[in-house]
N, C-alpha and C positions, 0 to 999 in steps of 0.2 A: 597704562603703559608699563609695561616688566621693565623696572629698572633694572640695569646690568652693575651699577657703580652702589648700590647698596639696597639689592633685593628683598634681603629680611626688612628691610624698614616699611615695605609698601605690603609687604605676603604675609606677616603676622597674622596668624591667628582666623586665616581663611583656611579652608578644608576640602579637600577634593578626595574624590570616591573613583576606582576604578575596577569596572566590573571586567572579568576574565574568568575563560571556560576551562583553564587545565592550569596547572602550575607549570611554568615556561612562559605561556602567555604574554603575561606581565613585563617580562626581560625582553620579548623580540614584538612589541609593540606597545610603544609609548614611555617604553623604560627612561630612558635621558628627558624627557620632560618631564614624568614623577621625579629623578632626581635632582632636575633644575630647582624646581618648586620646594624639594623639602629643603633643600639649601639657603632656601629666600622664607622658611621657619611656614612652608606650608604644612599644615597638619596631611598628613597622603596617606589614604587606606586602601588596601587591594581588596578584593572580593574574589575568592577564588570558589566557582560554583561547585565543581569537582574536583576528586584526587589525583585523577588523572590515570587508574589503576589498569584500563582497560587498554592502556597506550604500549607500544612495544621500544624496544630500547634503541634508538636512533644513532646511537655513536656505535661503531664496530669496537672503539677501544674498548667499551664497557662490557660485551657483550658474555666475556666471561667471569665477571666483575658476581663475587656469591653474594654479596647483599644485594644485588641488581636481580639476579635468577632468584632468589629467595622471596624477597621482600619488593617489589619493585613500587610498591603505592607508598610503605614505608621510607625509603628511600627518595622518592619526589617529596617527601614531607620535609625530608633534611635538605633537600637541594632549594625548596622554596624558602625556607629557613635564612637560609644563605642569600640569596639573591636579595629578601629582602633586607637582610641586613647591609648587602652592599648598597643598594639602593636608597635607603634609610627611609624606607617606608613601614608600614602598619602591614599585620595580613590576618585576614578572617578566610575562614572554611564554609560555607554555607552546607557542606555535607550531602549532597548529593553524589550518585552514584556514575562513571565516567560510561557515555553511549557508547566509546567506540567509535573510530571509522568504517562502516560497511566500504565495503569493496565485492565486487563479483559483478554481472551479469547472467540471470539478475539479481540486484542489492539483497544482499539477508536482510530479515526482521531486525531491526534493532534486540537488545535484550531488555526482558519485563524489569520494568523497575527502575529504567535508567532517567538520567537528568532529563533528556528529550523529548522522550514519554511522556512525564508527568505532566499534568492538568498546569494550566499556566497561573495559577490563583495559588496552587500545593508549591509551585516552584518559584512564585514571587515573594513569598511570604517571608522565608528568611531576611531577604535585602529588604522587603520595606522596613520589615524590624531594624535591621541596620542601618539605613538611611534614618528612620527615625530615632534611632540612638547618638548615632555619628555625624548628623544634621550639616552633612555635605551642602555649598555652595555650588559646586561642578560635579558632575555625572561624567565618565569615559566610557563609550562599550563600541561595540561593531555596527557596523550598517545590518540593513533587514538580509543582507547572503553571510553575513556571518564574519565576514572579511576573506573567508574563503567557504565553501558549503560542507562544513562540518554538522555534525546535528547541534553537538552541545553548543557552537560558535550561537549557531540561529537563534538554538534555547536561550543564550545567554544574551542575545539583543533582545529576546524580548522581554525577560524577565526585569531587566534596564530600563526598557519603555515601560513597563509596568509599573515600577516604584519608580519613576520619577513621576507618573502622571497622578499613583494614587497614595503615594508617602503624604500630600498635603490634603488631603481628604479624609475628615474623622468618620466619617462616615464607611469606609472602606479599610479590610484588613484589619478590626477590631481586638484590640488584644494583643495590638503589637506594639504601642507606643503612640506618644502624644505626636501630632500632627506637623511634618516640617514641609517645607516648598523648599526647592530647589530650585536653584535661580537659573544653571543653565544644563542641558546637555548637549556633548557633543558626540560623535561617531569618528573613532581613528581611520585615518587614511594610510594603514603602511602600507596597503598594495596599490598604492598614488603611481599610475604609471607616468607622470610627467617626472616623478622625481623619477622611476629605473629610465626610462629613456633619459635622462642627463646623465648619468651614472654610465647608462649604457654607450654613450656616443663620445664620452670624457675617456674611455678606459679605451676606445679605439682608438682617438688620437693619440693618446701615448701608447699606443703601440701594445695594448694588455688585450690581452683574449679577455671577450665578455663571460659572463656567467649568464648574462640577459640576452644573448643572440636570439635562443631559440621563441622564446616569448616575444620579444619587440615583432620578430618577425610574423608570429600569430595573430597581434595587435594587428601591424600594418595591412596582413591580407583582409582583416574584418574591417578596419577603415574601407579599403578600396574596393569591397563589397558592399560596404554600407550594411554591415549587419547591427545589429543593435547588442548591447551587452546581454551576460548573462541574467544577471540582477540589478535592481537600483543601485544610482551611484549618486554621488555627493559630491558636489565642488568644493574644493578647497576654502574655507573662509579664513583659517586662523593656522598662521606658522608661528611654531616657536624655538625660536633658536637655540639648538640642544647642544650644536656640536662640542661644546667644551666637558660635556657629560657623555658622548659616546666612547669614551673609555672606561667606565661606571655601566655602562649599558652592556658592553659586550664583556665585561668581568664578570655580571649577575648573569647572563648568557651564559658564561659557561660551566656556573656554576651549578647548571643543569646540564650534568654532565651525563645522565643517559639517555639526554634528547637532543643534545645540542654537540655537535662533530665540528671540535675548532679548525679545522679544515675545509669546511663544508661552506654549504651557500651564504652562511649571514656573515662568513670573516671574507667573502672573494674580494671584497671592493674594501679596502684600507681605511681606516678611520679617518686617516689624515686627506684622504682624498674627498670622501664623503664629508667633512670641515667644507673643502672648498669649494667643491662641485654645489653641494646640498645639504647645508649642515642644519636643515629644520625639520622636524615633527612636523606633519601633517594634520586639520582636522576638520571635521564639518560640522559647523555652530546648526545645531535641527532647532529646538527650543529653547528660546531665552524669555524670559520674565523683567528682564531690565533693558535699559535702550542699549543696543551693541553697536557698533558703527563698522560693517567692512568694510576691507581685510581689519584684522585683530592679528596681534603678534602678544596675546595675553588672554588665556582662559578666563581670568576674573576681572576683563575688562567692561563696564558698566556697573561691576556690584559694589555697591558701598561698603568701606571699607568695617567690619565688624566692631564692635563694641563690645 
């Protein structure tokens, strides 16, 4: 159980790893439970697969910003920088190269050499190094659609399922470090559509134009179609009650400031509202290695506490 009245006394000295595809990432999923946790003295490292270099510049403010036109992989280097320091987390580069989103009909080739492309053994190899350095207790990454169907999203759950299955295997990835198990991973739920549907139906009553109209509405008709999702999906097993960090969240937010338009979608629904409507982090316990007991309202519930 997350104590709330003296969290560092029960979080010392556990460690949690969180694998992400782009820099941004990190801040618009899962951000306010990393920084719940490092506040309760958990040790919390980012994994960032890519630079992000291949991404275009998302805020109009920035758009004529010359270190942005200039440098723009440079410049995500400085804006992760920041975020993690609001966060007060760790951040690694695992140094691969950013896919891109294809777009068109129909989709272009990816480009040669990107994170996505690569052989999944050439692109896992970094994080088990890592994992067997940083000898994580929790794993964070995306379900098998990526949390939305980006390439590097995909690339980066699987690289996740891969050093969590073969970071305790000396036998596997030789040359990368002495052998750790990992006791649990989970898979983030921020496109949890039970939470936008409360959000959505909350901002009706009080009389707010939704930002989720047009979506709830796409849900609904596929309900009453009965269509099935696009990808595997994951039940919620573990909320963690963040909201007193979603001001910490949306600070590192927009501290990526040529991806992130504080006008734009992730500021429409009000902190203070998002507190009372749904003020938790979402996630799906896949494998654990110690007895878990659902729901969970704590990542490192079952593991004993470290030594």
């Amino acid at each position: 159980m997350f104590s709330t009245d003296n969290p560092a006394a029960s979080h010392s000295g556990f460690r949690l790893l969180a694998v992400h595809a782009h820099p941004d990432d990190e801040s618009s999923k899962g951000a306010a439970t990393m920084a719940k946790y490092a506040a309760a003295g958990v040790d919390v490292l980012v994994a960032t697969c890519t630079g992000g270099e291949r991404g275009s510049i998302l805020n109009a403010a920035m758009e004529g910003d010359p270190h942005a036109r200039r440098d723009l992989a440079g410049l995500r280097r400085l804006e992760m920088a920041r975020a993690a320091e609001i966060l007060s987390v760790k951040q690694r580069w695992l140094g691969f190269a950013d896919s891109g989103l294809p777009e068109g009909d129909p989709l272009p080739d990816l480009p040669a050499g990107c994170f996505a492309l690569q052989p999944l053994e050439r692109a896992a190899a970094p994080l088990v190094r890592l994992v067997r350095e940083f000898r994580p207790h929790v794993i964070l990454s995306y379900d098998e659609n990526g949390g939305y169907p980006h390439p590097d999203h995909i690339m980066a759950h699987r690289v996740a399922v891969e050093a969590f299955e073969a970071a305790a295997d000396p036998s596997r990835y030789p040359g990368t470090g002495d052998p750790w198990r990992v006791d649990k991973l989970y898979y983030d739920r921020a496109f949890n559509p039970e939470r936008f549907r409360a959000l959505h139906f909350a901002l009706e009553e009080a009389g707010i134009q939704s930002p989720y109209s047009e979506r709830i509405a796409q849900w609904l008709e596929a309900d009453a179609e009965g269509h099935q999702p696009p990808a595997p999906t994951h039940a919620t097993t573990t909320q963690i009650d963040a909201g007193d960090y979603f001001g910490l969240r949306d600070k590192a937010l927009m501290s990526h400031a040529t991806q992130v338009d504080p006008e734009g979608f992730f500021f429409a629904v009000s902190a203070e509202m998002q507190r009372r409507v749904w003020p938790w982090e979402d996630y799906s316990l896949i494998h654990s290695h110690v007895e878990s007991t659902l729901p969970e309202d704590d990542l490192f519930a079952g593991i004993p506490e470290p030594r």
